[in-house]
N, C-alpha and C positions, 0 to 999 in steps of 0.2 A: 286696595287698588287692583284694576280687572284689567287685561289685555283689549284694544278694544276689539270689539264683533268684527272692523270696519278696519283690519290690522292682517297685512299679509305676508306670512315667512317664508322667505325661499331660501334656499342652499347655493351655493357660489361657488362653480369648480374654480378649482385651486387655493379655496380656500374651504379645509375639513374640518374647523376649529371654529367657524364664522357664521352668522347668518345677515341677511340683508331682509330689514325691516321696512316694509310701505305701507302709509296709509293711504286706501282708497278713497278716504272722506278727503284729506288734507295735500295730497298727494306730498307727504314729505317721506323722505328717505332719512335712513340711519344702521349705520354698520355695528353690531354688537357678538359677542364672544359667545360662546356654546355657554361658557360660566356663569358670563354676564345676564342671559337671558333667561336660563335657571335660575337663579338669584331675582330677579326680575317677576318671574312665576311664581315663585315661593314667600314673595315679599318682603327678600331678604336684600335688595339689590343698595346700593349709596344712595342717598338723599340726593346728590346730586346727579346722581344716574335718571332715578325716577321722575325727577322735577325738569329735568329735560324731555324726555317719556311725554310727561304730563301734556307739556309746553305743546310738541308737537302730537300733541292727540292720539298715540298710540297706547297710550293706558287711560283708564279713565276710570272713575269711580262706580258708577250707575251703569253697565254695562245692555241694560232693558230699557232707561233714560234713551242715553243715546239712540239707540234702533228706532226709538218713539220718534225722536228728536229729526231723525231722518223721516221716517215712515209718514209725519206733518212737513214736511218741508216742500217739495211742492206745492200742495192745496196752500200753503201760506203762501209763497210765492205766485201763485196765479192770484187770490185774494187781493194781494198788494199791487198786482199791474194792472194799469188804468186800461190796457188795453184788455179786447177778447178777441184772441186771434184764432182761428178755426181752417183747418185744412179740408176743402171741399171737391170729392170726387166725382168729377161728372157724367163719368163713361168708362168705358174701359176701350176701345175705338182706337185705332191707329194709322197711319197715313205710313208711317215707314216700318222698316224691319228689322230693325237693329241686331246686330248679332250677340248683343251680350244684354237683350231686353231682357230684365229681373219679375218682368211680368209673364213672360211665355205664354203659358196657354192660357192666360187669364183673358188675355185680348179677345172682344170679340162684339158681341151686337148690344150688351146691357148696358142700359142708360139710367140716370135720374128719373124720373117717372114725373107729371104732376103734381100725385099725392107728395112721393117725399120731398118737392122742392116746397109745397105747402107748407108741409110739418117742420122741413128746414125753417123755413122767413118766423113761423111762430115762434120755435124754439129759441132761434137767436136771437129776436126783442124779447121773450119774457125772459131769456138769462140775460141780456143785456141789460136791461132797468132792474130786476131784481139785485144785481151783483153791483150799479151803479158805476158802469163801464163809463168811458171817455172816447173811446174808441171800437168799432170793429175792422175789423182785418179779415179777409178769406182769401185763403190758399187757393186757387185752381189748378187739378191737377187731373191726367186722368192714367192710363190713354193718352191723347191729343186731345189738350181742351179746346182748343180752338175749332175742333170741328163740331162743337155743341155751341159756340156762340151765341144761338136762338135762348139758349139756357140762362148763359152768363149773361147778357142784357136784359133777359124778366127778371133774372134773382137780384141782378143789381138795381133797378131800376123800379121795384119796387122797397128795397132796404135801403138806399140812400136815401129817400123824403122819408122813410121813418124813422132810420137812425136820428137824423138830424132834428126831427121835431122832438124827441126827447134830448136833446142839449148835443147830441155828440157828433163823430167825426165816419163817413163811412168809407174804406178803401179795398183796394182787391191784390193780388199779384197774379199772376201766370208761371205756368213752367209748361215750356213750350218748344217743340223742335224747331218752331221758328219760320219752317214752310208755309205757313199760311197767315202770318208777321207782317199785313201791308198797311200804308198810311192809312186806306180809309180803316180798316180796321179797325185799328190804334186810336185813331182818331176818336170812332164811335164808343170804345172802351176808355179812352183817358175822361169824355166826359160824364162818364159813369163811376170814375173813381179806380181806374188803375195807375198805380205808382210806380210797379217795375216787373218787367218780366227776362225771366233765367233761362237760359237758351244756352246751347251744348255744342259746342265746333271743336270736334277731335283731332285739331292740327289741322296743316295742308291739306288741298283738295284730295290728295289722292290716297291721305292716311281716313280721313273722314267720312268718302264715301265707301272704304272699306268697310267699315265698321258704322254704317249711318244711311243706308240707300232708300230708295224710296220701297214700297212695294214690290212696284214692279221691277227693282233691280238697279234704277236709275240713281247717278249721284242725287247728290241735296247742297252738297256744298254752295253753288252756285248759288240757287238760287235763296240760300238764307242769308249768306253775305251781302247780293242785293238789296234785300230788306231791310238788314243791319245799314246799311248805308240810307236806304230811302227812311226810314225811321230814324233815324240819330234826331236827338232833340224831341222829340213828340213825347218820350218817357223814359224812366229807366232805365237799362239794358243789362242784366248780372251775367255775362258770360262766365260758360263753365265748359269743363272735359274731362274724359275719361281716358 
């Protein structure tokens, strides 16, 4: 028996005699003796010691199994989900200025193209009947997706009547600051196949345009709460913050 790959030892002030054993795979804990875990490494530890060990996955026989074992676990996991969910970038474009944007300098005039929105719609019907999907799913995200809309209504509006003529189900989400969030909008997008879009309100007005202004400097608070209220019921709504 191997310690597993997947088995992390740390040291524990106030305790110089001790180690605190985690598994990464299992997330289980267990507290054992400098002795104990020599004993442990040597092969030498109690039946009862190591069959606990065992139990929680921190020793294991096949220590190259395992890694394998992980190394397939995803692609099984996608394999077995009826869905095919894809996260689709459609610009990089922004409407505000966030001061803790993770995107920086990435912002800026690049877009989708024709070609790749093309070679998108092929590739997501031939992996979607190849893989024998139930479902497609697309993320939008950019940038501000919403200000490529022209985008998200061709890409959808051509993949919904083909999802569906192969048996399955087609829908979308959004992540969006929510400024440009109005009923027709929503509207034209729910019967396209939008189910829910995630939108970012960092507290009170005055904590949120802190940290969320338009471009030009101007809050946003205002007028996404607006919308959250003119849209309520029309679709989803996942609120979030930072």
């Amino acid at each position: 028996m191997h310690l597993s790959p997947f088995l992390k030892i740390f040291s524990l002030p106030g305790k110089k005699e001790a180690r605190l054993l985690f598994s990464t795979k299992n997330c289980a804990l267990t507290l054992l003796s400098d002795k104990t875990l020599a004993a442990v490494q040597a092969g030498k530890a109690a039946p009862e010691t190591m069959d606990t060990l065992v139990r929680l996955g921190m020793v294991v026989a096949d220590p190259a199994k395992e890694q394998q074992e992980m190394h397939d676990y995803l692609p099984t996991v996608n394999r077995l989900n009826p869905n095919l969910r894809v996260s689709v970038i459609l610009g990089m474009a922004c409407n505000f200025a966030c001061v803790y944007c993770y995107e920086g300098s990435l912002k800026g005039s690049a877009a989708m193209s024709d070609a790749t929105a093309d070679q998108l719609i092929a590739h997501l019907l031939a992996r979607f009947a190849a893989d024998q999907k139930k479902r497609l799913i697309l993320d939008f995200y950019g940038g501000e997706p919403l200000l490529y809309i022209s985008r998200i209504t061709s890409l959808a509006s051509q993949l919904k009547p083909a999802i569906e003529a192969l048996g399955g189900t087609f829908n979308f989400t959004l992540v969006t600051n929510g400024s440009l969030f109005t009923p027709p909008v929503v509207k034209e997008l729910v019967a396209l196949g939008l189910v829910n879009a995630k939108i970012t309100i960092d507290g009170p007005a005055d904590n949120h345009d802190r940290f969320r202004p338009f471009k030009d400097g101007q809050g946003s608070w205002t007028a996404i709460i607006a919308n959250l209220k003119a849209c309520r019921g029309l679709c989803a709504i996942t609120l979030s913050g930072n």
